[in-house]
Backbone as a ProteinNet text record, in pm:
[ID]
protein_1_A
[PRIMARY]
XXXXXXXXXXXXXXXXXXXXXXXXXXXXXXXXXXXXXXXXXXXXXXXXXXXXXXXXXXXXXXXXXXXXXXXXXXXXXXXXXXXXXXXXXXXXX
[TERTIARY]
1738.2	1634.5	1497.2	1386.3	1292.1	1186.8	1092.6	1007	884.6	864.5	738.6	673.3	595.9	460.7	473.6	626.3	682.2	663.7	683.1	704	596.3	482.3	360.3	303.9	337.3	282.5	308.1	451.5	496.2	451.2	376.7	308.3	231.1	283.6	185.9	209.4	262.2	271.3	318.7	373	422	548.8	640	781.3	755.9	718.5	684.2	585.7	539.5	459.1	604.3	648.2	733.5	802.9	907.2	1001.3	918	780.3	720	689.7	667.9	654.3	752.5	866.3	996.6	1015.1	1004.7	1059.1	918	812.4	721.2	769.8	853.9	940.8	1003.6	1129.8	1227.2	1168.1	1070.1	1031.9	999.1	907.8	874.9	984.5	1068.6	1152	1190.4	1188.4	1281.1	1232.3	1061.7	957.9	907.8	974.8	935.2	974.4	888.8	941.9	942	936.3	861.3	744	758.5	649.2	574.8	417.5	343.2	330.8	307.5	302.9	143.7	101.7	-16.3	-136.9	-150.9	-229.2	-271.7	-120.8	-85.4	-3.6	52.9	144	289.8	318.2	444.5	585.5	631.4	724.2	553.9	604.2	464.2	409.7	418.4	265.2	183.7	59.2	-73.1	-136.6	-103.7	-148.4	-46.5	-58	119.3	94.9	-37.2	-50.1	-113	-103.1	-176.2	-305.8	-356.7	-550.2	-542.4	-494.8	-524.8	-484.2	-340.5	-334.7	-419.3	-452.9	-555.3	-726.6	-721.3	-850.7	-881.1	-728.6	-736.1	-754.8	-622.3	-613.9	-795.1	-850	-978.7	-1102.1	-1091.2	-1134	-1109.1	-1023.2	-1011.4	-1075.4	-1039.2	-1064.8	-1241.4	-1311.2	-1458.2	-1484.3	-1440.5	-1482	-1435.9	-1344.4	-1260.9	-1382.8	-1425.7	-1478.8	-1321.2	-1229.2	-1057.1	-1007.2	-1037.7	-951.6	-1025.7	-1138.5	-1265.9	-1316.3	-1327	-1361.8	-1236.7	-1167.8	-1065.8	-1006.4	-876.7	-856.9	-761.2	-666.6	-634.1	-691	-821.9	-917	-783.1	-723.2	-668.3	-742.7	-872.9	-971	-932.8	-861.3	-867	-703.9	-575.9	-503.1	-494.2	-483.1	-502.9	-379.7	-280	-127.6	-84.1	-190.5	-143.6	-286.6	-369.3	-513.5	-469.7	-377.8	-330.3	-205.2	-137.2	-31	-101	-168	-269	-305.5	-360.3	-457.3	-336	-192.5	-110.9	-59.8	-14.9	-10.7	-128.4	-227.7	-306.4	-308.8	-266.4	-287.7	-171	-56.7	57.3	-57.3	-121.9	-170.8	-275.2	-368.9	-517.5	-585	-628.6	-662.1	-874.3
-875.1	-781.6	-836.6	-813.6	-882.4	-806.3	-858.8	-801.5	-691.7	-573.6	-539.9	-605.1	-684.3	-771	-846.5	-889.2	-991.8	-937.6	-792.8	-714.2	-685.2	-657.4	-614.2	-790.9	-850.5	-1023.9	-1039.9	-954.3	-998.9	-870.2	-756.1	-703.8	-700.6	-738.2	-779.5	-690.5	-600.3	-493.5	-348.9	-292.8	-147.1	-165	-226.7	-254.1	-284.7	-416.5	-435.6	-356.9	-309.7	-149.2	-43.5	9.4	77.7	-3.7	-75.8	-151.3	-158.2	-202.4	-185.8	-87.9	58.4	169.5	218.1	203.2	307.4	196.7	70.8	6.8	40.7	113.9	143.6	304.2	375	474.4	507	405.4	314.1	332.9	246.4	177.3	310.8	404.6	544.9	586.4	620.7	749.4	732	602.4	654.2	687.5	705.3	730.5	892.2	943	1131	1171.3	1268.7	1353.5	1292.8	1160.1	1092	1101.7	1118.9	1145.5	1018	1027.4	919.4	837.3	735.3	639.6	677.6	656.8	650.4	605.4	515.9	492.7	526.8	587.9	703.6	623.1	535.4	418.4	519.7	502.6	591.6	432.1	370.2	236.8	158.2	85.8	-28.4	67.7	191.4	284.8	342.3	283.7	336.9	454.3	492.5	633.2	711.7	831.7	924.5	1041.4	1042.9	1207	1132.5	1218.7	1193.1	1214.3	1257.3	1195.8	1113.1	1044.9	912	811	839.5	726.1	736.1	779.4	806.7	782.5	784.8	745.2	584	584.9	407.2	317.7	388.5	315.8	341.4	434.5	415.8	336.3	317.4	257.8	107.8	67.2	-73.4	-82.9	-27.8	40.2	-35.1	58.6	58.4	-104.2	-103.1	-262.6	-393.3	-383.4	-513.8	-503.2	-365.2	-336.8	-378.8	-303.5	-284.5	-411.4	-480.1	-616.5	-768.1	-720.3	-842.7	-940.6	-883.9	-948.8	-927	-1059.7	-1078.9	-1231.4	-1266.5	-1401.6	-1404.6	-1296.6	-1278.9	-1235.8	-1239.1	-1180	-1094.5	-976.9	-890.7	-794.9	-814.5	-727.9	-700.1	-846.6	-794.1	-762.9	-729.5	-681.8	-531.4	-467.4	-291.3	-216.2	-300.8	-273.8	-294.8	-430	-443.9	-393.5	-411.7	-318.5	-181.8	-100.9	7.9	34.3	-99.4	-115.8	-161.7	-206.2	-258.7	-183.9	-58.6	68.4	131.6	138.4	219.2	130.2	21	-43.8	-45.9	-37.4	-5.2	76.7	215	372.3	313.4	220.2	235.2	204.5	46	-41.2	-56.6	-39.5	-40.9	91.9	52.8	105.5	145.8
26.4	68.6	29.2	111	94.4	-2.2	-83.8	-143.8	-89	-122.9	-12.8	-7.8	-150.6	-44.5	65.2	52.8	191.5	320.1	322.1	456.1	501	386	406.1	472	399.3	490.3	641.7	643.6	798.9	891.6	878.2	935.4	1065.2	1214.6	1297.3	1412.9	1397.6	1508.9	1463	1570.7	1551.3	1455.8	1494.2	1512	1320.4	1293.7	1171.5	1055.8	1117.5	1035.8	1023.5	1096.6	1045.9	948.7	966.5	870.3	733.7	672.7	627	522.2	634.2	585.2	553.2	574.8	530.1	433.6	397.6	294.9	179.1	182.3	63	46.9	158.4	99.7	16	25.2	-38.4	-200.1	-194.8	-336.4	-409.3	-353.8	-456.5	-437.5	-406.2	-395.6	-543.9	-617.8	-758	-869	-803.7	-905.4	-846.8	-798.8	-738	-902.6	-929.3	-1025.3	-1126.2	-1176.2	-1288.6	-1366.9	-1508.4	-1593.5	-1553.4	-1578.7	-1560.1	-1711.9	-1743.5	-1892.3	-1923.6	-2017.6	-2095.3	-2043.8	-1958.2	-1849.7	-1719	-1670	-1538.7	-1430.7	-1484.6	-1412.8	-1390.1	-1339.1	-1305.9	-1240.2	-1337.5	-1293.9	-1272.6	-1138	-1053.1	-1004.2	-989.5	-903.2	-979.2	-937.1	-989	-982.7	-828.6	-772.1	-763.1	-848.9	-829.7	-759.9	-704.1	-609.3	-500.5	-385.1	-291.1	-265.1	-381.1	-380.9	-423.6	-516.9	-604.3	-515.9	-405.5	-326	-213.1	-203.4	-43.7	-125.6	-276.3	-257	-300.7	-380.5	-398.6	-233.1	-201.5	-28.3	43.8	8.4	101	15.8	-160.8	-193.8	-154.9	-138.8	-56.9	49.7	147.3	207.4	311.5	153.9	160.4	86.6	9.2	-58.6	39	78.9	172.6	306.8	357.2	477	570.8	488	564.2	624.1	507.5	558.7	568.2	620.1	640.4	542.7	434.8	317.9	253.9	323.8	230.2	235.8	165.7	231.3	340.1	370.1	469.5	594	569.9	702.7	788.6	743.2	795	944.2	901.4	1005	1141.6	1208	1365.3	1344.2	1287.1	1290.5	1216.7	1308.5	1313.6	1234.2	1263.4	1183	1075.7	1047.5	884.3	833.1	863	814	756.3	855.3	807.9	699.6	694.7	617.7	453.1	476	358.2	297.5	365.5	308.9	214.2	305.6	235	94.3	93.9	17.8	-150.6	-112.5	-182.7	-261	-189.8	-217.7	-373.5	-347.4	-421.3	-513.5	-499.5	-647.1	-683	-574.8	-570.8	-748.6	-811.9	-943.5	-876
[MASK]
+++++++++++++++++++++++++++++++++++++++++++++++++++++++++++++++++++++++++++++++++++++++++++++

């Protein structure tokens, strides 16, 4: 089974956004209902509510200018731009 960042790499359409997204499903589901650690890490996730991931994911977001300033110049792909954001929401601090 492949790593998410792997899936999140192979990202270039619809088809691969889903697979993607149900495999960053996958990865929280065993962290639902988990106390957060001393820092608010909950396992590898940074953001454990959905403000914290939606504001990490848009803090990237705003800093990358969603992909552009980056080394993957993600910008003109719309699928992983959006897979990125979610990705983020997990690690983005």
């Amino acid at each position: 089974m492949k790593e998410l960042h792997e899936l999140l790499d192979q990202v270039k359409d619809s088809k691969t956004f889903i697979i993607f997204a149900k495999a960053l499903q996958d990865d929280r589901e065993p962290h639902e209902d988990r106390e957060s650690d001393d820092v608010g890490f909950c396992g590898d996730w940074a953001n454990n509510d959905i403000w914290g991931f939606l504001e990490a994911g848009i803090s990237w977001a705003e800093s990358s200018k969603f992909g552009e300033n980056t080394e993957q110049n993600i910008g003109d792909n719309p699928w992983k731009q959006f897979a990125t954001f979610l990705y983020c929401g997990k690690t983005y601090e």
